[in-house]
MARVORO-883949 format. One record per residue (C-alpha): chain; x, y negated, z. Coordinates in steps of 0.2 Angstrom, whole numbers. Layout:
<atoms>
 kette    px    py    pz
     A     X     Y     Z
...
</atoms>
This chain:
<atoms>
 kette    px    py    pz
     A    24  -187    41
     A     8  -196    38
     A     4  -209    53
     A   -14  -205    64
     A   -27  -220    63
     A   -23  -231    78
     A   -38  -234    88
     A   -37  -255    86
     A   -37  -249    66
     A   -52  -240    70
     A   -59  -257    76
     A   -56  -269    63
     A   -52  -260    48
     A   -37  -256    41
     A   -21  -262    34
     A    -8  -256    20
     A     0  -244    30
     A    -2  -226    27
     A   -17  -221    36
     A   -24  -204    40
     A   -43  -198    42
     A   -46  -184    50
     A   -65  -179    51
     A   -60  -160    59
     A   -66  -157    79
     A   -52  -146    87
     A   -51  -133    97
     A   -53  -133   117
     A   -37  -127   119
     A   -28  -143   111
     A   -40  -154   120
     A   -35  -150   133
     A   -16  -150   128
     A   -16  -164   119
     A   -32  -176   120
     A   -28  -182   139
     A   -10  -190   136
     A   -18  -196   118
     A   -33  -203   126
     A   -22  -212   137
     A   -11  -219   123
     A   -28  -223   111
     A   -35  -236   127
     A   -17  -245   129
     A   -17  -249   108
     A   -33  -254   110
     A   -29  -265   124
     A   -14  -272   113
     A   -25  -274   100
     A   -38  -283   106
     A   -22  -294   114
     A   -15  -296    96
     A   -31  -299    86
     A   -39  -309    95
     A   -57  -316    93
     A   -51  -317    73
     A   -51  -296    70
     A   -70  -296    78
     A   -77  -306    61
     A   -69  -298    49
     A   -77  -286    36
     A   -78  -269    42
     A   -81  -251    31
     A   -86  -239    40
     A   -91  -222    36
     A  -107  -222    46
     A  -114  -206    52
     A  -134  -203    53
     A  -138  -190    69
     A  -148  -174    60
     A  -161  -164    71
     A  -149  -150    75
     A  -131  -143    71
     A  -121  -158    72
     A  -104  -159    63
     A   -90  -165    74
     A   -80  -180    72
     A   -65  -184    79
     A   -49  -193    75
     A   -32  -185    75
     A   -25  -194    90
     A   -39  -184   102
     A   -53  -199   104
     A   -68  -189   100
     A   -82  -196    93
     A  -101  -192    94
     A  -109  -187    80
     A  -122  -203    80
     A  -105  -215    81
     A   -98  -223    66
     A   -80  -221    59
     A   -68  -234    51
     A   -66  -231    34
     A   -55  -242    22
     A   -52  -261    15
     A   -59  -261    -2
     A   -77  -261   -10
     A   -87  -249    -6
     A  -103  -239   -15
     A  -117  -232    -7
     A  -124  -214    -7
     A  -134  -202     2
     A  -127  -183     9
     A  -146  -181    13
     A  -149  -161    20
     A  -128  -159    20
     A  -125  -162     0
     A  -110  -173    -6
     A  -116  -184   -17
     A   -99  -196   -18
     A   -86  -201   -10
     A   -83  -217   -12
     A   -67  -228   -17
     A   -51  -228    -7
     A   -40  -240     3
     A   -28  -253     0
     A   -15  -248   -16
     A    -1  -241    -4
     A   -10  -232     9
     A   -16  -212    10
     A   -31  -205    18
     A   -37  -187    25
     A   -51  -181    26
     A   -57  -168    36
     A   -74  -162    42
     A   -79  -149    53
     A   -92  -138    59
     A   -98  -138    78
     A  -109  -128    87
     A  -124  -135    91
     A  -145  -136    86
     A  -153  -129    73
     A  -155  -136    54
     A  -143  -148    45
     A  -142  -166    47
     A  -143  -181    35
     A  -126  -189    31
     A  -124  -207    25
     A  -107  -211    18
     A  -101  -225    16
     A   -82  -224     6
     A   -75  -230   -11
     A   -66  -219   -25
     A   -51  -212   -14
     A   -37  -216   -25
     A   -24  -209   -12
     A   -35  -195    -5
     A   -20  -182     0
     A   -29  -170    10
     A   -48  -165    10
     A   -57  -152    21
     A   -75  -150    21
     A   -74  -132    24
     A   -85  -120    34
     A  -102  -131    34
     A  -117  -131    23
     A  -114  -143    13
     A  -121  -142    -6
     A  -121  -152   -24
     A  -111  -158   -35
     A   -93  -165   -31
     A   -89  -180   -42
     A   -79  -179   -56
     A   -66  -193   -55
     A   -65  -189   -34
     A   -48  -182   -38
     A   -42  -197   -50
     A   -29  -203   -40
     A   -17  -187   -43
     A    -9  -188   -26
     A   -21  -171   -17
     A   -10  -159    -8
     A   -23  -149     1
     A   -41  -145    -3
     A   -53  -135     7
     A   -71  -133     3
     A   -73  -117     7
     A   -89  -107    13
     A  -101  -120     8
     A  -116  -123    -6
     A  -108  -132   -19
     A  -111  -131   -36
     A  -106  -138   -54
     A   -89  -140   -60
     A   -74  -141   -53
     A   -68  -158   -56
     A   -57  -161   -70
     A   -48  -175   -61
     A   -38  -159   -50
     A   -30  -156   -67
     A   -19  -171   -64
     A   -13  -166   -46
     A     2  -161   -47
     A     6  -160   -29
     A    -8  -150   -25
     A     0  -138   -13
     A   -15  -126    -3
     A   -36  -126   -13
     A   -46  -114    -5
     A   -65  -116   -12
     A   -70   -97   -10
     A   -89   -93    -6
     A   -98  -109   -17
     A  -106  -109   -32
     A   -95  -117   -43
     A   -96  -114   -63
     A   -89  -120   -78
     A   -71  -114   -86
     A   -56  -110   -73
     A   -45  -117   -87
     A   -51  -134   -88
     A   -50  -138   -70
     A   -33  -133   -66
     A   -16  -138   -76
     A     2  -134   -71
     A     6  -138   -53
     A    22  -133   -47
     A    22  -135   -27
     A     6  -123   -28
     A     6  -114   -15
     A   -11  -105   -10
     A   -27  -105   -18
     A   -42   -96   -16
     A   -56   -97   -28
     A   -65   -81   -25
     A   -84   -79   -23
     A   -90   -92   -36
     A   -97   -92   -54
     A   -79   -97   -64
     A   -79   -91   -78
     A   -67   -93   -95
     A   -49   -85   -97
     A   -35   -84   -88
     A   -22   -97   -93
     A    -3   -96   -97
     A    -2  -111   -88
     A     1  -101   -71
     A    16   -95   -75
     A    23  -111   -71
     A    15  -112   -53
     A    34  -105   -47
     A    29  -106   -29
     A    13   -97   -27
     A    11   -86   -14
     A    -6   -81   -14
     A   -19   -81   -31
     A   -35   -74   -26
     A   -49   -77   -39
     A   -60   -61   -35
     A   -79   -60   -38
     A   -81   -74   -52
     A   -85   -71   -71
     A   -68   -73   -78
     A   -65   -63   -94
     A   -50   -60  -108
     A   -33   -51  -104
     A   -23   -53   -90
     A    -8   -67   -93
     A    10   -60   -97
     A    14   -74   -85
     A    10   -72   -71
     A    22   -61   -70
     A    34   -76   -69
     A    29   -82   -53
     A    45   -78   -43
     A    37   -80   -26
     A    20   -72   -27
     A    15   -59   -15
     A    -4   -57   -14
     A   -13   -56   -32
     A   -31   -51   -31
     A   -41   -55   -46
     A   -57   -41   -42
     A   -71   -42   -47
     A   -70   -49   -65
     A   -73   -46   -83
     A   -56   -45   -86
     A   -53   -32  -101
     A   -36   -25  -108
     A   -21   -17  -101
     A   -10   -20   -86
     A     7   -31   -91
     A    22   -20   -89
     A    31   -35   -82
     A    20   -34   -67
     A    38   -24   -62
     A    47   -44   -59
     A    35   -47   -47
     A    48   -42   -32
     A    39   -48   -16
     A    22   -44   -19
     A    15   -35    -8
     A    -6   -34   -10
     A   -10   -32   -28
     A   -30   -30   -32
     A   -36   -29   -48
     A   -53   -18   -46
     A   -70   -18   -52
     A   -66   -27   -68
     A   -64   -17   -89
     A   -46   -15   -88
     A   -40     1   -99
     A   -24    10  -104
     A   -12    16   -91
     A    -5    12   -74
     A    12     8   -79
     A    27    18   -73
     A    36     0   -71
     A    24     1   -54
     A    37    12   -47
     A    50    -4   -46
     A    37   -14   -33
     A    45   -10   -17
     A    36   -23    -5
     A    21   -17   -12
     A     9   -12     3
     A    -9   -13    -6
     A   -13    -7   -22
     A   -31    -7   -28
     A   -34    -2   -47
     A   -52     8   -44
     A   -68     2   -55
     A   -58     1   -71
     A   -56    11   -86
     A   -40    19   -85
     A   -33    34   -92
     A   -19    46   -90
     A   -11    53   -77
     A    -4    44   -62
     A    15    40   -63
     A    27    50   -54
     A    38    31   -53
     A    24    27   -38
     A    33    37   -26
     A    47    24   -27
     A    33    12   -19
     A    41    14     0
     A    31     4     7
     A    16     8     0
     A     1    11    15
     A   -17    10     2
     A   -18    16   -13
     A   -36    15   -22
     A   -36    24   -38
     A   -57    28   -39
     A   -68    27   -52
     A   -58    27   -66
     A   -55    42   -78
     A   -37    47   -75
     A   -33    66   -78
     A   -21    79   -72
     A   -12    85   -60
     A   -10    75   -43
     A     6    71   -42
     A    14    81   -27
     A    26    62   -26
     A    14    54   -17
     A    18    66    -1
     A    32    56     0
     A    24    39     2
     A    20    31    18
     A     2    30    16
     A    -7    28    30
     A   -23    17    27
     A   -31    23    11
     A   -28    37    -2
     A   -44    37   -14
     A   -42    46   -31
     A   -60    50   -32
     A   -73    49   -47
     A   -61    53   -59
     A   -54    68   -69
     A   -41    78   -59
     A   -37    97   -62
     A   -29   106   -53
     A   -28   112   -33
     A   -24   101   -19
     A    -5    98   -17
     A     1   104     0
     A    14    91     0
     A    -2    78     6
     A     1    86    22
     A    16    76    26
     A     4    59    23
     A     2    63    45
     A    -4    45    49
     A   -14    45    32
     A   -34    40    39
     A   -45    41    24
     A   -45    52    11
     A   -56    52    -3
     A   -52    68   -16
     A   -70    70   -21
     A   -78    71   -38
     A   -64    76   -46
     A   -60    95   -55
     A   -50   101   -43
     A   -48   120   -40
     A   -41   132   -27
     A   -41   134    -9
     A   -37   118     4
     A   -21   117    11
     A   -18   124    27
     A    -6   113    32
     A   -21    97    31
     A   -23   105    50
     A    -5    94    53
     A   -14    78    46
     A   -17    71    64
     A   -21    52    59
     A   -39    57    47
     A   -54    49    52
     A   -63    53    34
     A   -61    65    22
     A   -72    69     6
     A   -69    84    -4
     A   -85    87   -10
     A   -89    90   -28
     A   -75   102   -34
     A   -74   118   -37
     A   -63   122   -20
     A   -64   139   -11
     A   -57   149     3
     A   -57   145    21
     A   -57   128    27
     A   -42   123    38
     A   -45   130    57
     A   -43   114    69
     A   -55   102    78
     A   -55    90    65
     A   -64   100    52
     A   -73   111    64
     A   -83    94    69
     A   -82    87    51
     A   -99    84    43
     A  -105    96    27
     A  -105    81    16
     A   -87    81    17
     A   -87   100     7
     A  -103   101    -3
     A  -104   106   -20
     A   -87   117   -21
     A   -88   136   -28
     A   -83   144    -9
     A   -78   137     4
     A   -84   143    22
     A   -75   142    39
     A   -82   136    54
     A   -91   119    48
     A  -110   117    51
     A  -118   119    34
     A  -104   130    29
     A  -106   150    29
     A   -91   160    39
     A   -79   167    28
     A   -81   188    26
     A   -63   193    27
     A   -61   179    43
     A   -52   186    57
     A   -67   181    70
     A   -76   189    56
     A   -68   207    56
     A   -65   205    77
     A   -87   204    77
     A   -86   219    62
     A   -76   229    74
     A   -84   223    89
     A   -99   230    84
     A   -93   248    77
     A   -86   253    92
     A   -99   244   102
     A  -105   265   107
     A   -88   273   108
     A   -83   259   122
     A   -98   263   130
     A   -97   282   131
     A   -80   283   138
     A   -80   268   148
     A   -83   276   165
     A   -71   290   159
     A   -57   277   161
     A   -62   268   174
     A   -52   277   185
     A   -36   274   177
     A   -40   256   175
     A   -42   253   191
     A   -24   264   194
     A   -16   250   179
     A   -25   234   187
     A   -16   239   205
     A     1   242   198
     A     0   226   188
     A    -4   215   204
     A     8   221   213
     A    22   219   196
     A    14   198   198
     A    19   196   213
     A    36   199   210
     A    38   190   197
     A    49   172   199
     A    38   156   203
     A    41   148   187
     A    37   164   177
     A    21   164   189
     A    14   148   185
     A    17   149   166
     A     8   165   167
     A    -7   157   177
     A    -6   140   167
     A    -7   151   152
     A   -23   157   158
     A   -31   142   162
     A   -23   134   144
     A   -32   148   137
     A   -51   141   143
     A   -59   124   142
     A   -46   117   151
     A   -35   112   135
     A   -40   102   121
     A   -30   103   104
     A   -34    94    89
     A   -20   104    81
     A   -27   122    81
     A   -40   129    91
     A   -44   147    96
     A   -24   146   100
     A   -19   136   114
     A   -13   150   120
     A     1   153   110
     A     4   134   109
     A     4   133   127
     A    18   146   128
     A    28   136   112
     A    28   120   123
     A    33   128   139
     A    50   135   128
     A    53   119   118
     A    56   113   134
     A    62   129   144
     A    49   127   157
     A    53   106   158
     A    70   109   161
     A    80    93   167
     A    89    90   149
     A    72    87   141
     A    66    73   148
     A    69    53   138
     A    58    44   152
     A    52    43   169
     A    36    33   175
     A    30    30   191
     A    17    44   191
     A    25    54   175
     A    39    63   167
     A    40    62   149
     A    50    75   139
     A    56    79   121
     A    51    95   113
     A    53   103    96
     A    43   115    91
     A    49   129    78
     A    37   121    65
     A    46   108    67
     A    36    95    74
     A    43    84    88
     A    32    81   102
     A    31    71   117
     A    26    80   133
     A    21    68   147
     A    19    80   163
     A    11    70   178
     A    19    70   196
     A     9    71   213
     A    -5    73   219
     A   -20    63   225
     A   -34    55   216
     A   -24    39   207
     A   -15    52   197
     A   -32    64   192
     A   -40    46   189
     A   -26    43   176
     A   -23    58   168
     A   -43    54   165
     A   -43    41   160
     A   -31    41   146
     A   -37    58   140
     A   -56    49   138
     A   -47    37   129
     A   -34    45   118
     A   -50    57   113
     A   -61    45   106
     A   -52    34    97
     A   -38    36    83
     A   -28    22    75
     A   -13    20    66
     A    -5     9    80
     A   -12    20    94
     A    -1    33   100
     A    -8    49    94
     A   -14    63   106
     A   -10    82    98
     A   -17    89   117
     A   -17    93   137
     A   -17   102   146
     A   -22   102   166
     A   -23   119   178
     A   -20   121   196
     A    -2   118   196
     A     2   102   183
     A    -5    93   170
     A     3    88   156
     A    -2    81   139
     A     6    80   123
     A     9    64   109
     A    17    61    94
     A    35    58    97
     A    43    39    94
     A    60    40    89
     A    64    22    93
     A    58    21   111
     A    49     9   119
     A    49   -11   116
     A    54   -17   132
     A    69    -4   132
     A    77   -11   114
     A    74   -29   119
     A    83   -26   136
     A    99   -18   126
     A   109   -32   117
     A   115   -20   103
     A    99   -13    99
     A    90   -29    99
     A   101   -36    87
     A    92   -22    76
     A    75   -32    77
     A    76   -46    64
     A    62   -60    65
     A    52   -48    49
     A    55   -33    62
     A    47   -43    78
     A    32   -51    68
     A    26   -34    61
     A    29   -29    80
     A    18   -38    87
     A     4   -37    71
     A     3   -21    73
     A     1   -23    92
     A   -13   -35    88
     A   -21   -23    77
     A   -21    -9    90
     A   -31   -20   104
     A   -42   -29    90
     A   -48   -11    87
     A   -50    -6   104
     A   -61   -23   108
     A   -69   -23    93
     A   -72    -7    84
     A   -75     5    97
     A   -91     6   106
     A   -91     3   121
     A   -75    -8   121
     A   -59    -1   128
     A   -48   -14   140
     A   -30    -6   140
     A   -26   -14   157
     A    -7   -15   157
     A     0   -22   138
     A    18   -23   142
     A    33   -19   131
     A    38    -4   139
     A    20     2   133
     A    23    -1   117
     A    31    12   108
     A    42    13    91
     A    43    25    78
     A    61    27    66
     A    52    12    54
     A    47    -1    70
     A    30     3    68
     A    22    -1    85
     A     8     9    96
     A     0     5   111
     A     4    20   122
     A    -3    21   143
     A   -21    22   144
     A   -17    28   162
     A   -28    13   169
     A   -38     8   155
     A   -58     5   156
     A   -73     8   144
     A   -84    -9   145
     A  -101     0   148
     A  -115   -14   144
     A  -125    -9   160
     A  -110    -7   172
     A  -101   -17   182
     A   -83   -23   174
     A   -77   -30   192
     A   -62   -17   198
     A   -49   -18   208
     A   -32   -26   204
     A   -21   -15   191
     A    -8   -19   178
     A    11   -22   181
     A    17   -38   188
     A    23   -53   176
     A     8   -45   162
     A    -7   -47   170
     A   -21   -60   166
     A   -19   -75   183
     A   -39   -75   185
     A   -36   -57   191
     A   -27   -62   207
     A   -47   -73   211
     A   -59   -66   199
     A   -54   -46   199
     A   -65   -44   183
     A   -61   -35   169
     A   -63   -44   151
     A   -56   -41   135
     A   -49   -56   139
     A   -36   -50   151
     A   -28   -40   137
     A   -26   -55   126
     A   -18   -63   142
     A    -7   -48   142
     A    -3   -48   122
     A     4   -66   121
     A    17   -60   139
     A    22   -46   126
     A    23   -59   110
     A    31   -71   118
     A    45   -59   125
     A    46   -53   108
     A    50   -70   100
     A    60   -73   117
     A    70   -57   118
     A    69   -56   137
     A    56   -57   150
     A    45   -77   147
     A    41   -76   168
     A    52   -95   170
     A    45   -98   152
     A    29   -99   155
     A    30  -108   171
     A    40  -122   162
     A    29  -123   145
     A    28  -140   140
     A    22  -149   125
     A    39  -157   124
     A    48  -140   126
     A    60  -136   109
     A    53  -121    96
     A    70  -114    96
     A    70  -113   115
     A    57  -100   114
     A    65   -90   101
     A    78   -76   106
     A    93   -86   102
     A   102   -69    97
     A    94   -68    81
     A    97   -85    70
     A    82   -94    64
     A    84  -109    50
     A    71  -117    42
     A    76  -113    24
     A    69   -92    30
     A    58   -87    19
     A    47   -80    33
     A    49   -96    45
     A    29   -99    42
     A    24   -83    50
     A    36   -83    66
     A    30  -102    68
     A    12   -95    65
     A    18   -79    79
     A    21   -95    92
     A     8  -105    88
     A    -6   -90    92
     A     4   -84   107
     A     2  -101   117
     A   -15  -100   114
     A   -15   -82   122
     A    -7   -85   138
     A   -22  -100   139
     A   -24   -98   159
     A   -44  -102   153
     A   -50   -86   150
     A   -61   -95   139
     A   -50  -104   129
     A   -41   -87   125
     A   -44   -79   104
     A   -52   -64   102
     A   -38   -49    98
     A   -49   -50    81
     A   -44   -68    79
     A   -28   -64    84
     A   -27   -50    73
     A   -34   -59    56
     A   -22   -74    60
     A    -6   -63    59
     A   -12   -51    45
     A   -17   -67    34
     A    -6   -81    42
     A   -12   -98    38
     A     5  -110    29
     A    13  -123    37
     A    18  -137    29
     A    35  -135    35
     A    43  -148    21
     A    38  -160    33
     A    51  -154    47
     A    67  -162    45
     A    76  -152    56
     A    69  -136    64
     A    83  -140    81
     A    71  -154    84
     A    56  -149    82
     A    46  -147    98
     A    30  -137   102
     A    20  -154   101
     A    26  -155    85
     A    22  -138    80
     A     5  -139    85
     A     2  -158    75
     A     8  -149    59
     A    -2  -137    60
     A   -19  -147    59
     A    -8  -160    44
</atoms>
């Protein structure tokens, strides 16, 4: 690994030793980890260098790159061994001439030339929150001949870049992202053939793609989306054999799509939207074994989908809408197991819709609209249960909707308008509170939609039809039969009272199930009957039922004749902490819906229990696998990261996408909740609280011991961030495999990676997914921060695991060694 700048090198300049710049501030949480020893250590080197140099080092020639304060939002500097410094200080830079140009209103207009022959510098600046406006930056630095590692990103910075900045051929990474800069790309990155990570998305760079990038063959990443490029695609990146990650969305690129690119062994994001690309999809796409996003929207492609499609099996995202493609949609995507969003829109395919993709797992997107479909509806969509957005409109499509979409619990939009659909719609919650958008402009349907008519042979139709007929008749010999009722009502009191206690209170629970006490979003009008169904799936919650017992709850397994399994969580005791909890999670289960949310199908609550009903998880609960040697053996490293992704992605929603905010309150494994695939759901809204912005959050203590946030046991206030708190407890016991309680306590930045790491399941550094479990142990120490403040949002978190940042773990020599400190050095290299 590359040295830091020694603070008695930051004094007198600098010698032929390999050198390192690093203009990037960090973050509070590695200040405080790391700046206090390192400060330390920067005022004994500079004591020991003073000592060495002598009065000798203070007359010789300095080069500094010199930094001229702005009226406002100040860019932090700071070097890598944690001596910040201000923003009006100066900065060592390197022996050697140097030239002179002005950054005036944050545009690069050059930097200068490098160091002595042997050395290598990085460069990194970073934005800081401060005023308003941009300051004036004067740079002082030569041509950087041994420039490995630039970042500039995330500032305002604008102009041209200099052509021959690159010259030295030795850049490894390059981020300039999400800044102003503009003109070509320079032709000197051509040369750099170690470049392994560029990312220069949201500038305005133009000029040919082709000319600024050759052949580099430890490529890695690169992200030039959101600029001007423009020209063809060239053969040349076939040879990039260990790209990852090719995003080049949102430019001006035209011609056909390269044969070889499907020769990249290692790719597994591909997103080339928003193009003028033209011609048809390669057929050899189908080598491309590991990819697993694949967008190739908005651009003129024409021609088929290729059946070969049907041989991606890692594929999770596949975005083809805004094209011109034709034909029908091949049968072969049903082999696409793993397939979650599938975006088909605005194209001009035709046919039938292939009842095969009922078998997919879809459960993000299925959008086939704005095209050419005939047809009806297949009913085999019904299975797609954890299926949230579905988009059939605009299409040809005939016949009625299937009844069985009443069975599709995890849709939050569906558009079926623009058909020629009739009949009634499905009978459930969901589209009974649906908006008329979703229908308009088909030949008939009705149902009970607002903006819809009710349908004439409905049976609430022909009940009112009836209703009304007999309306005299009941009338004219109701005091007839009065009498005899009466007789009927005594003899029927008397039979109830006889009847055995269980029978009883199913008979009165039925009652109550029937009113407003039960809420279904399976099939209203019939809670009745359901009711009954539950109470036999279980035979009245007999003992053999139940898989788990809670502290206030016992939860029991039923299957219902349809088929459906369900969990049925009845509630035990009395008293208000048990009505407050059942509450509680009903307010929240029946507001919000997510894929990693344990889904609500009802409750029920009378005078004698209350119960409700979820989806049943066949794996069980987190904590109980982890706690079982053989079963945890079944969670590979793959397994445990998408584990806690998806457990990231369930609070990030609550925190962040529903109003008002939802805290969940106790995040610990035995809430979390697997189905047969170990996808997770955040289950136990028992205590969880709704972040009204005109209430108070302060509560009293809740959670389960060993989970909760330690500014609860002071401050007892409620804050999204206690839920983060609670995440990196349930992270790092996934990583660890057992409880972290001892752990934690012993965290140190000396403290071995493979300490932390369950040491059931073998880890080596030649995995292919060693980055993202790294990545999974780097967020989760920032998690269990015991600052509040210092803490990520879940939407950090979230967006850090979805789209993990690479490591550059070549530098490791031998992962046995390698100690947190270590781990968190690499990851700002």
């Amino acid at each position: 690994m590359e040295k830091s700048i020694k603070p008695h090198q930051l004094e007198s300049g600098f010698s032929r030793s390999p050198q390192k710049l690093d203009l990037a501030g960090r973050s509070s949480l590695e200040k405080k980890r790391v700046g206090r020893p390192l400060a330390a250590q920067a005022r004994q080197s500079r004591a020991a260098g003073a000592a060495k140099r002598g009065g000798g080092a203070l007359r010789r020639r300095r080069r500094r790159l010199q930094v001229v304060p702005g009226v406002g939002r100040g860019r932090g500097m700071e070097v890598t061994d944690g001596r910040p410094l201000a923003a009006s200080g100066q900065v060592a830079a390197a022996d050697g001439e140097l030239g002179e140009r002005w950054l005036a209103e944050a545009s690069l207009a050059e930097i200068g030339r490098a160091q002595g022959a042997d050395g290598r510098a990085r460069a990194r600046m970073g934005r800081r929150a401060g005023g308003r406006g941009s300051p004036a930056i004067h740079i002082k630095m030569a041509n950087l001949t041994n420039l490995i590692d630039l970042q500039l990103g995330n500032n305002s910075l604008s102009g041209n870049l200099p052509p021959d900045l690159f010259k030295g051929g030795l850049l490894q990474k390059l981020y300039l992202g999400y800044n102003n800069f503009q003109g070509h790309i320079p032709v000197s990155l051509k040369n750099s053939t170690n470049l392994f990570r560029v990312r220069l998305e949201r500038n305005q760079f133009t000029g040919d793609i082709s000319e600024s990038f050759g052949i580099h063959p430890h490529l890695d990443y690169i992200d030039l989306s959101f600029n001007k490029l423009s020209g063809t695609l060239s053969q040349s990146w076939g040879a990039c054999l260990n790209l990852t990650s090719f995003k080049i969305s949102g430019n001006m690129i035209t011609g056909e799509i390269p044969v070889e690119i499907s020769k990249m062994p290692k790719l597994q994001l591909l997103d080339i939207a928003s193009n003028k690309l033209v011609g048809k999809i390669p057929r050899e796409f189908r080598r491309l074994s590991y990819l697993f996003h694949l967008n190739m929207s908005n651009n003129q492609l024409s021609g088929t989908i290729p059946p070969e499609f049907g041989d991606l099996s890692s594929l999770e995202i596949l975005d083809l809408s805004r094209n011109n493609l034709s034909g029908q949609i091949p049968i072969q995507m049903e082999n696409c197991s793993k397939l979650g969003s599938l975006s088909l829109n605005n194209n001009d395919l035709s046919g039938a819709i292939p009842f095969q993709l009922g078998n997919l797992k879809l459960h993000r997107v299925l959008d086939l609209s704005d095209n050419l479909f005939t047809g009806e509806i297949p009913p085999q969509l019904s299975k797609l249960t954890y299926l949230e957005v579905l988009n059939l409109s605009h299409n040809q499509m005939v016949g009625q909707i299937p009844s069985s979409f009443q069975y599709m619990m995890g849709l939050t939009s569906l558009d079926l308008s623009y058909n020629s659909l009739d009949g009634p719609v499905p009978d459930n919650h969901f589209f009974q509170t649906a908006p008329a958008e979703w229908f308009i402009h088909n030949n008939g349907l009705c149902g009970q939609v607002h903006g819809l008519p009710p349908c004439i042979h409905s049976p609430w139709a022909t009940k009112d039809a009836d209703t009304k007929k007999h309306h005299k008749f009941i009338i004219s010999v109701a005091f007839s039969i009065f009498g005899v009722l009466f007789l009927l009502f005594l003899v029927v009191g008397i039979t109830l009272v006889c009847y055995k206690r269980d029978k009883s209170i199913a008979n009165d629970s039925c009652e109550e199930f029937a009113g407003k006490h039960f809420f279904s979003i399976w099939s209203v009008g019939h809670e009745k009957e359901l009711f009954k169904v539950i109470l036999g799936a279980t035979e009245n919650f007999d003992k053999k039922y139940q898989i788990g017992v809670g502290a206030h709850s016992i939860v029991y397994k039923a299957t219902l004749p349809s088929g459906i399994t369900l969990a049925i969580k009845k509630l035990q005791g009395e008293g208000q902490v048990v009505e407050q909890s059942f509450q509680n999670e009903i307010q929240a289960l029946t507001q919000i819906r997510h894929r990693n949310i344990v889904r609500l199908y009802g409750f029920c609550s009378t005078t004698k229990f209350s119960f409700i009903a979820y989806e049943y998880m066949e794996t069980g609960s987190l904590g109980a696998i982890l706690r079982s040697r053989e079963r945890a053996m079944e969670l590979d490293w793959v397994k445990r990261v998408n584990i806690i992704r998806d457990i990231a992605q369930a609070l990030s929603y609550l925190h962040h996408d529903c109003a008002p905010p939802i805290v969940h309150r106790d995040i610990t494994s035995n809430n979390i909740l697997l189905d047969d695939e170990y996808k997770a759901c955040v289950s136990d809204f028992g205590i969880s609280r709704m972040l009204e912005p005109n209430s108070s959050h302060w509560s009293v203590l809740a959670g389960t011991h060993g989970y909760m946030a330690p500014e609860l046991a002071y401050v007892m206030r409620v804050t999204e961030k206690c839920d983060v708190y609670s995440f990196g407890v349930v992270a790092l016991e996934v990583m660890h495999g057992i409880h972290p309680g001892d752990l934690i306590n012993s965290l140190s930045l000396s403290m071995l990676v493979k300490d932390v790491l369950d040491p059931r399941i073998p880890l080596h550094m030649v995995d292919p997914f060693i980055k993202e479990v790294l990545g999974v142990i780097l967020i989760t120490l920032q998690c269990i921060d015991t600052n509040p403040q210092s803490r990520p949002t879940m939407e950090q978190v979230s967006q850090r695991l979805t789209y993990p940042k690479s490591l550059p773990i070549s530098n490791v020599h031998c992962f046995h060694s390698l100690t947190l400190d270590h781990l968190m050095n690499i990851e700002h290299t």
